[in-house]
N, C-alpha and C positions, 0 to 999 in steps of 0.2 A: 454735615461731615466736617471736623474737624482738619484745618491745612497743620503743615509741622511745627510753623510757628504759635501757633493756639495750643496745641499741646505742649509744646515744652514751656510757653510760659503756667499751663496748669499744673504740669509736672514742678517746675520750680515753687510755685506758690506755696503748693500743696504740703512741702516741707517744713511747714508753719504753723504752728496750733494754734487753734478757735480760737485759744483765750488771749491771742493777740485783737480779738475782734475787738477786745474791749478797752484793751489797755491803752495808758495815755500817749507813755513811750514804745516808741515800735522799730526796730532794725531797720536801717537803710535799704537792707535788701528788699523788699517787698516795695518801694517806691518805685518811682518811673527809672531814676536813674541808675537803683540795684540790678533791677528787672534787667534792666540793657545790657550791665556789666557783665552780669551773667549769662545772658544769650550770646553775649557780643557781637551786638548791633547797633544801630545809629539809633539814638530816641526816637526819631520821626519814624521810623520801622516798626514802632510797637504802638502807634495808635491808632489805626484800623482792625488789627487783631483782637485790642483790648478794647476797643469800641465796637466790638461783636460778642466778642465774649460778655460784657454786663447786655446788654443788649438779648443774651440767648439765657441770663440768669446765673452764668456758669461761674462771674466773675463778679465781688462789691466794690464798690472804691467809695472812701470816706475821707476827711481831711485828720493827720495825726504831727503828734510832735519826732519828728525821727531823728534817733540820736545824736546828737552831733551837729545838727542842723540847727542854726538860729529863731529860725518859724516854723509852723506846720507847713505839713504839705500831703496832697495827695497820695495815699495810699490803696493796694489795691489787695482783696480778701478771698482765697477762692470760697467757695459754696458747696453745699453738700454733696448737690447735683456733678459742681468743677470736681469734686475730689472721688467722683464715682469713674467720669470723664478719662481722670486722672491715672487713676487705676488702669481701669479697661485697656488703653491706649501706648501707657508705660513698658518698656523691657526693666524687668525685675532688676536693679542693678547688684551689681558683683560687690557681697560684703570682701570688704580690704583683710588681707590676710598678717602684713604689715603692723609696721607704728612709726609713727612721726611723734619726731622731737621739735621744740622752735616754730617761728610765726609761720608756718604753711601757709600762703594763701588758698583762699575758698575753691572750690575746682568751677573752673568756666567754659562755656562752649568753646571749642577752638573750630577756629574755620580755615581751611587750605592748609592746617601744620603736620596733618598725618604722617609726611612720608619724615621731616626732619625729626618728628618727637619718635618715631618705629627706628632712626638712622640712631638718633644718639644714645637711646634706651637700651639699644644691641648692644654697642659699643661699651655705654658702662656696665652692662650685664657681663661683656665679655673682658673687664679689667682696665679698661679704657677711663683715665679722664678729660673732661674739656673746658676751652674757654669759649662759652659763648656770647660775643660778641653782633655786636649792632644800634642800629640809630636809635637813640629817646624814642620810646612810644612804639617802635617797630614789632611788641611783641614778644621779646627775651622772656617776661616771668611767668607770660603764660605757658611759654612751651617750658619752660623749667616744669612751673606746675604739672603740667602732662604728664612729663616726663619723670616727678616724681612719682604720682598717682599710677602712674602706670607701673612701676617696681612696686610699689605698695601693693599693689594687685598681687604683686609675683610672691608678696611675704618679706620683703626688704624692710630696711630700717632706714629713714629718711632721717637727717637730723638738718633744718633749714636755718639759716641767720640770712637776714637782711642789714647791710650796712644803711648806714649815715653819718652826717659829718664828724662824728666824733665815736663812732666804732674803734675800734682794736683788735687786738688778738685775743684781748681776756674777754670782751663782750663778746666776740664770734664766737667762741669758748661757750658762755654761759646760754647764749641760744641754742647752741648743738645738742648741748650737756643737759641742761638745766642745773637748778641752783645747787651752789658753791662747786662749781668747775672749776679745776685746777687753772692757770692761767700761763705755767712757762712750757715753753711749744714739744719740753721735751713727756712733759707728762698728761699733754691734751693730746699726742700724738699716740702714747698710751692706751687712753681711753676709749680712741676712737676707730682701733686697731681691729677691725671685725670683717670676717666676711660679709655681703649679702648687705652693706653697708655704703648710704650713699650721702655724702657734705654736699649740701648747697650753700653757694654763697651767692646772692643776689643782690642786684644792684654796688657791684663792688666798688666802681668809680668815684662814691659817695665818699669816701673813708678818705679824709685830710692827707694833707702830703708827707703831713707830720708822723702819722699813723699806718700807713702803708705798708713799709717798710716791712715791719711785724706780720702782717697777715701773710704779706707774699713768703716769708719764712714758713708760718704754721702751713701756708698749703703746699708748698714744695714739698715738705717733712711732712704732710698727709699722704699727698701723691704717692710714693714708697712703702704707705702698710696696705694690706689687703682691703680697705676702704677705697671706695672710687669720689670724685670730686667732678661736681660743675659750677664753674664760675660762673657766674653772670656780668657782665659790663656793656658800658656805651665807650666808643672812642672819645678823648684818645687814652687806648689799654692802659690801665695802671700797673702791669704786671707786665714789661714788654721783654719778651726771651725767659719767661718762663719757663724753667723744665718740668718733664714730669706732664704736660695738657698737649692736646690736639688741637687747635683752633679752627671753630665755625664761626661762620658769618651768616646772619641772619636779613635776608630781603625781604623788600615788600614782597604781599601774597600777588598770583599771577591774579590775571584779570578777571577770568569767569568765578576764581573762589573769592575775590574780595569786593564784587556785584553783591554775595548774598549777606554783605553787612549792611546795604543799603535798602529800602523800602521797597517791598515786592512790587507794589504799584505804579514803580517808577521806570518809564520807558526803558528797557533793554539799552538802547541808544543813547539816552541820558547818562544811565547808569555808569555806562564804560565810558563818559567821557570824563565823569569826575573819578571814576578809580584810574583813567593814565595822567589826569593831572594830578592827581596824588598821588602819583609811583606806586599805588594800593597799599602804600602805608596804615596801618589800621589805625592808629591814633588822629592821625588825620583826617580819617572819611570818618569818624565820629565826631569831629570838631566841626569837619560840614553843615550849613545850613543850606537853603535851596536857596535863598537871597542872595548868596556868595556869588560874588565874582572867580570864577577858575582862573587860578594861575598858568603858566607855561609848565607844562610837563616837567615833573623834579623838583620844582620851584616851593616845595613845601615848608619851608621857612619862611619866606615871603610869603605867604599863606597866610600863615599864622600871623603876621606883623600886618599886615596890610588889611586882612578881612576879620580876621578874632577878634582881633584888639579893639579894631572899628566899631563894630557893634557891641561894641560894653559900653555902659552908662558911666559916670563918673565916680558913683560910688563902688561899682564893680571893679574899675578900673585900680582904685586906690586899696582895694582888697586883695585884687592881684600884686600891686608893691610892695605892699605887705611879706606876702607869703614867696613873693618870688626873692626879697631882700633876707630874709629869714633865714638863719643859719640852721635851723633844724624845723621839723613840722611843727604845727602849732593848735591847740586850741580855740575853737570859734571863739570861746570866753574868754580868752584872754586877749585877745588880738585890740589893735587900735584902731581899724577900720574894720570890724566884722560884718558891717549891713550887706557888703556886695557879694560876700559867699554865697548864698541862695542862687545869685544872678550865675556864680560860674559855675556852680555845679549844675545847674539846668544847662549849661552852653559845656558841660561832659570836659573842664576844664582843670579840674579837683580831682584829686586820688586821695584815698580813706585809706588810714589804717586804727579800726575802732575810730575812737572822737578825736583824732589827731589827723590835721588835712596838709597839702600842701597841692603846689599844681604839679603836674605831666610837667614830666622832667624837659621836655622837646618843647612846652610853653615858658616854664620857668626861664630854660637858660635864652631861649630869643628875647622876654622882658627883660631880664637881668641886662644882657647885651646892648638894649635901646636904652635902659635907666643908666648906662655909665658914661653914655652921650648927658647926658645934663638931667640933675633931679633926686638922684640916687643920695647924694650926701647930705641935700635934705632930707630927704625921708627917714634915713640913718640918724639923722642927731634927735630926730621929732622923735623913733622908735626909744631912742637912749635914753632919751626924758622918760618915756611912758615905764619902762621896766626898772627905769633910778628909782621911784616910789615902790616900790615893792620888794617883797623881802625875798629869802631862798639861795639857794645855790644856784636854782636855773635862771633866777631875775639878775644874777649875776654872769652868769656866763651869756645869757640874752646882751645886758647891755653893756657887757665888755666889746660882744663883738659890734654890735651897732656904733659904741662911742670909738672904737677903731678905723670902723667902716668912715663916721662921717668927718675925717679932719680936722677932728676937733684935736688939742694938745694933752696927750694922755701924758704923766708923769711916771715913773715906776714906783713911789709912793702908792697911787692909787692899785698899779698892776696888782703888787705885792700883796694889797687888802685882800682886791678882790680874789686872785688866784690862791691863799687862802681860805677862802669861802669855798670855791668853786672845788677844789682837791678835798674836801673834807665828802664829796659826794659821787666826783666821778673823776678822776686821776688822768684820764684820755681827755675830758675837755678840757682841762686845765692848761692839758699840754699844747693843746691848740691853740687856745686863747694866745698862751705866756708867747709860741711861734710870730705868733700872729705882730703881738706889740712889741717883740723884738724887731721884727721884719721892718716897723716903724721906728721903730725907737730903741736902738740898740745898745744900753745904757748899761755898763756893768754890773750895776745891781742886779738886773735883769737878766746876764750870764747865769750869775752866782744861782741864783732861783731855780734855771732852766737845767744846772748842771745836776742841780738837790733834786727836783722832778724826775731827771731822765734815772739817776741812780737809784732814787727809791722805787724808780718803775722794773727796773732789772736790764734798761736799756744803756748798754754798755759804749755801743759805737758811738752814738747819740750824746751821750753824758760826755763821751771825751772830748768831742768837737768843740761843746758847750765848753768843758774848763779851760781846753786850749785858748780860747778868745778871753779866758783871764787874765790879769796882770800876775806879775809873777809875784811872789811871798808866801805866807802860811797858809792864809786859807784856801789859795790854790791847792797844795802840798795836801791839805787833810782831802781835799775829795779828792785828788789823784790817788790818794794811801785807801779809799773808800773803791775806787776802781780797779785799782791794783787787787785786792781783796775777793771783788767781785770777780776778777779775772783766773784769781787761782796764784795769782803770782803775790804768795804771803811775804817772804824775805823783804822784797823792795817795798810793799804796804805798813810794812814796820819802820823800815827806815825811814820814809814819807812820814809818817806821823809825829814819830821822834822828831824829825826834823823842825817839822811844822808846830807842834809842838813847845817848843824851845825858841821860838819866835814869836810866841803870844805875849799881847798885853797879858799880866797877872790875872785878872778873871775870868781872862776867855780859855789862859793856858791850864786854869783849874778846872775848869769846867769838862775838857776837853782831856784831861787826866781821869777824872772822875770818868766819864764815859766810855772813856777806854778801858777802864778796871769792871765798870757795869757787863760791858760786852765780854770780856774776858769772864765774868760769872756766869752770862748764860751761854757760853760757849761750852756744854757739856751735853752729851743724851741722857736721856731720863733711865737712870741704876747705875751711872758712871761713879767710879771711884772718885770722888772729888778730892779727899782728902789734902794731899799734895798743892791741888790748885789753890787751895782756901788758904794757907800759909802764908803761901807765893803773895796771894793778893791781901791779904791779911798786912805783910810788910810792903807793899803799894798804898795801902789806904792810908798807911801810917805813915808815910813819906812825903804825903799831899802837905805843901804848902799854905796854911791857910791864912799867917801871920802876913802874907799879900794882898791879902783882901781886906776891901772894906767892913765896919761892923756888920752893916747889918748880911753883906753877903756871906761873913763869914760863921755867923749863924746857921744861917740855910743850910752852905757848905756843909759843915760839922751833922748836921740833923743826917742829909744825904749818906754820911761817910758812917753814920751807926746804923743807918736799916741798911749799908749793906754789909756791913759789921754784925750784924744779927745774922743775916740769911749765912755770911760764913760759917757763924759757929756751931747755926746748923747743920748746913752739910757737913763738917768735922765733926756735928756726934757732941759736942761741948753743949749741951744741956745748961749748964750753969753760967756759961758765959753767954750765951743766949736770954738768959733773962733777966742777966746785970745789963745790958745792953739794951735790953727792954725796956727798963727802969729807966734808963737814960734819956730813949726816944721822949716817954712819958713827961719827964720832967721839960722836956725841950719844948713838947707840943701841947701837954694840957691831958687829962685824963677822959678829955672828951674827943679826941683829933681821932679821926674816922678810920686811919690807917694800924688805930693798936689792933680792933677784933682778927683783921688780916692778917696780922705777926700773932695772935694768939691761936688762931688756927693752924697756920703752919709750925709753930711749937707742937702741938696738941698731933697733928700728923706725923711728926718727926717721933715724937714719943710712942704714938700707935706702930709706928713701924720698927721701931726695938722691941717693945713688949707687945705683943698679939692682944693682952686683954685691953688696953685700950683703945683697940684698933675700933671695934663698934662704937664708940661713944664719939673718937673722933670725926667719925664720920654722918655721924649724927648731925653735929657740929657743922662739917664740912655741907651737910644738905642742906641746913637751913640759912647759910651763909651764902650759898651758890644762889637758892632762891630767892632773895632780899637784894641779892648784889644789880642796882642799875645802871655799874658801872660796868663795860665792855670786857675791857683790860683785866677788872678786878674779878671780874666771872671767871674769864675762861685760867686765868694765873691760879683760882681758886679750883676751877675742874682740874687743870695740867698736874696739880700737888696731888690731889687726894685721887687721882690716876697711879700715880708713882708711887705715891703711899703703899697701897695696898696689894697682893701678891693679883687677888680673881676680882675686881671690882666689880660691883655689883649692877644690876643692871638700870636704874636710874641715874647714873653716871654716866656709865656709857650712852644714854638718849639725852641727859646734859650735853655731852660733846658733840652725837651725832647731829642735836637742831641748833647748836650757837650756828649764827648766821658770821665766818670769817670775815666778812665785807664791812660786818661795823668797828673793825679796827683800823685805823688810821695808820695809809702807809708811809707819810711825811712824819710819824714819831718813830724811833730805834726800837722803840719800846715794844709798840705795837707790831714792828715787822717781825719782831722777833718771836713774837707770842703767837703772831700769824703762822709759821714756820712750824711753830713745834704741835700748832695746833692741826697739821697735814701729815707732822710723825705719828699723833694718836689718831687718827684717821686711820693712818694705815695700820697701826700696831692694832685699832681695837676690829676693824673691817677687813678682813681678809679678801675679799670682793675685789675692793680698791687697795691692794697695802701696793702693788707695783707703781700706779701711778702716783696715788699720794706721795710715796717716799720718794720720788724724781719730783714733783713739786718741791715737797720738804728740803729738799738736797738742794735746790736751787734757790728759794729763798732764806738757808741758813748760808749760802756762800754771799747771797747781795748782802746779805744782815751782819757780814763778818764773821761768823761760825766758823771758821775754817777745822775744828775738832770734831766739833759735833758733825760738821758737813763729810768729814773722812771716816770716820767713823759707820755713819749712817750708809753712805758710799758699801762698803765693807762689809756691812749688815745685809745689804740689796744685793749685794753681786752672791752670797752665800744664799739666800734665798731663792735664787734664779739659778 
């Protein structure tokens, strides 16, 4: 006869096909330390059950590579016989009526959380949100999980995010949502606007100081649509006076439920003596071994410091430095001390997420705490060394923060490199980082950098702090006139620029001409009467100075000043000055320069859209130039035309737009913000689905991009629509 723990490990197994018997790599879960996570119970709890189980046949165990893991290890297989066992003994579980969005963790036994996941699951059922709070390791994502699972049951819609150190609001966004989620809080708040609808955010504590900010906005401005919210966090609250959440506190489990994490075989007496010296902390009476020394009741930091630590080896030890010094999870393969992970994930020291590890947040931060007593800033510069040989945006944001971390003399030279690397891939580390070596090294270069990040991120408060700490002159003036913009306040944004402007060195103050005449062209929505505008800047481009410039600049300059000389006289319908203009380009760059097929397409579009008969041909043209183009910018500039072009676009156009991926435009060029932007207009114009959220994106990032027409406009479109 089968006890309960036999059977729910056969029941667990059993969700595992044969044809893992064979294969080389095998899921974490089916090892000793899956097994457990999923029961949730102490290792030493699962080898008398699993040592009866192979023993009655019911159960195989082999040695296998599990993923993630540096060496094989011990795996275990149910049996024909286990999964008949299986069956028999099982309650048929309830298919989910639900759907989850974002990294859901796995569902796991919960022990003693009955009455809080039945309390808070009411609650959100009944329009309620929470923050739930509690110690590292006490237990928070299981009961999230429940407490998702359990609405899922009901038919709800879960959409989960987990933070880390360089989270945001647009990555919270993109886990809820899935890919290409809107990111400004007024159109992810849009999105997520449903009844029967439940946000999780888990482990939110993680998410930088720098980055905070933002989320506590999107969830406030969640909190108010008919979607409910549970936060998750450790003290101390990142969110303190939140409105809009209830807050719960999470304790250790009472006594007699947090006995059956431990080994049925183990004296009753025993039992409860190591769950009141672990305040039934669950993280902790899995860190337990029987060798341990019991702390004074409560004492579960000193626990972990005085008996965990103890019994690691030295190379375990140095693998815990590793990952407790680490600014985000890490890869066994990449690591510089990886031999001792085997050691602590046997000692239930290590949390997986897939092949990305790091420790139990309530071990991490007690080693972190002892490495800043002596040892830490070496380790930091040895890590800085290891990720300086290696290439990436992540081997840069790695050894930004490690050569931060160890005292070493960072220059803003080097910042500048790296946090260009690093923004080409994720704009929230960057921002981190750039925090970070300010906080060290407060260098005005390093403003100027921090002020350009926070305004291409649409972070407005942020941006201003950063220019304030500028010296006063022009270049202060143009990102004020860049924030001003963003604010809405256009009047004073003109005079800023002007100003600033007019105090430029000669190449900076052409450049800076030129750019503002750029933005003034695509400051239109797509069917806008331009005509008027093309004039206007038609007599600005002519007014550019170029006789200031050096030669070879003033080449460039002039090249610059005819394609936008071209794109004018097409929107005005001038056909023939369009192609004198053409001519020009050609003569300047060569008859081979990669940018004529792109002005000969949009000639060829411009002409399809006064005469209908060569509308098919140009778009003929127009397909085969979209699928050739491997250039981001040049793609999607290439979709946005032969969009506008045409009255009913056809439908490989519209799934050109629907799969360009927004995210591989760079939000550190004007160019690409801007292309980003319009590329949430045809979202919404070609998707009905999405056309409310999209165009409050849209709207939002044509006002950071300087659009103030096209952003009124659009504005104007949206409110008659609604």
């Amino acid at each position: 006869m089968l006890n309960q723990r036999q059977l729910a490990i056969l029941v667990h197994l059993s969700g595992f096909g044969r044809d893992l018997e064979e294969s080389w790599d095998v899921p974490r879960a089916i090892s000793l330390a899956g097994i457990a996570e999923h029961l949730g119970v102490v290792r030493s709890a699962l080898h008398p059950p699993l040592k009866s189980l192979e023993a009655e046949r019911l159960v195989s165990s082999r040695s296998a590579h599990v993923i993630g893991a540096p060496r094989r290890r011990k795996v275990f297989h149910v049996t024909d016989s286990g999964r008949e066992e299986a069956r028999a003994g099982a309650k048929k579980p309830r298919k989910s009526k639900g759907r989850s969005v974002g990294p859901v963790p796995d569902a796991t036994k919960l022990h003693g959380r009955d009455d809080i996941v039945s309390r808070i699951s009411s609650g959100l059922s009944g329009g309620s949100s929470y923050l739930l709070e509690g110690l590292p390791g006490i237990g928070k994502t299981s009961v999230a999980t429940a407490v998702s699972r359990t609405l899922l049951d009901d038919g709800w819609l879960v959409r989960w995010a987990t933070c880390q150190t360089d989270s945001d609001s647009a990555s919270v966004a993109r886990m809820w949502l899935g890919g290409r989620a809107p990111t400004s809080k007024e159109a992810i708040v849009t999105r997520v606007d449903s009844k029967k609808t439940l946000l999780v955010l888990d482990e939110a504590q993680q998410s930088s100081e720098r980055l905070v900010a933002g989320i506590r906005e999107v969830l406030e401005a969640c909190s108010e649509t008919s979607a409910v919210i549970l936060a998750v966090t450790r003290a101390p609250n990142p969110f303190p006076d939140i409105s809009g959440f209830e807050s719960i506190r999470l304790e250790g489990l009472e006594t007699d439920l947090a006995r059956e994490l431990l080994p049925q075989e183990m004296s009753d007496e025993e039992a409860i003596e190591v769950v009141e010296a672990m305040d039934g902390h669950p993280l902790a009476l899995n860190l337990w071994s029987p060798d341990d020394e019991l702390p004074g009741a409560g004492a579960v930091m000193e626990y972990v410091e005085e008996q965990v630590f103890l019994r690691l080896s030295q190379s375990g030890a140095s693998s815990l430095d590793e990952l407790s010094l680490s600014p985000l999870p890490l890869e066994v393969e990449e690591m510089l001390e990886p031999g001792g992970t085997e050691e602590l994930d046997e000692s239930a020291i290590l949390r997986w997420a897939g092949t990305l590890v790091e420790p139990h947040h309530l071990v991490r931060n007690v080693r972190r705490a002892s490495l800043m007593d002596g040892g830490a800033e070496e380790i930091h510069s040895k890590l800085a060394e290891m990720w300086s040989k290696r290439t990436g945006s992540r081997a840069r944001r790695m050894e930004a923060h490690h050569r931060l971390e160890s005292g070493m003399s960072v220059g803003a030279e080097w910042v500048t490199k790296s946090i260009s690397e690093i923004v080409t891939e994720d704009s929230a580390a960057a921002a981190v980082v750039l925090q970070q070596a300010i906080s060290m090294n407060p260098e005005a270069e390093l403003f100027e950098l921090a002020s350009d990040l926070a305004l291409e991120r649409g972070e407005s408060r942020i941006a201003s702090e950063y220019i304030e700490s500028m010296e006063d002159g022009p270049r202060k003036n143009l990102r004020m006139a860049r924030l001003a913009r963003m604010e809405g306040d256009w009047g004073r944004a003109d005079e800023l620029e002007a100003s600033a402007i007019s105090g430029l060195e000669p190449a900076e103050r052409v450049r800076a001409e030129i750019s503002s005449l750029v933005r003034l062209h695509d400051d239109r929505l797509p069917g806008s009467d331009s005509r008027a505008d093309a004039k206007a800047l038609l007599a600005g481009a002519d007014s550019v100075r170029l006789s200031d410039l050096e030669e070879g600049d003033r080449e460039l300059t002039g090249l610059v000043l005819d394609l936008l000389r071209h794109s004018l006289a097409l929107d005005s319908g001038d056909l023939e000055e369009a192609s004198r203009t053409r001519d020009s380009i050609e003569r300047r760059t060569g008859a081979e320069d990669p940018r004529l097929p792109f002005l000969d397409l949009r000639s060829r579009l411009s002409a399809g859209a006064v005469a209908e008969e060569f509308m098919d041909e140009a778009l003929e043209a127009a397909r085969s130039h979209i699928d050739s183009s491997t250039d981001p910018l040049e793609r999607i500039r290439a979709i946005h035309m032969s969009l506008e072009a045409c009255s009913k676009p056809p439908n490989w156009l519209i799934e050109a737009h629907s799969s360009f991926d927004p995210d591989s435009l760079r939000d550190s060029l004007a160019s690409h913000r801007r292309a980003k932007a319009y590329f949430w207009y045809w979202r919404g114009a070609t998707s009905g689905e999405d056309r409310l959220s999209s165009w409050k994106e849209s709207i939002v990032r044509l006002r950071s991009a300087g659009c103030r027409k096209a952003a009124r406009e659009l504005t104007q479109r949206l409110s008659r629509e609604l």
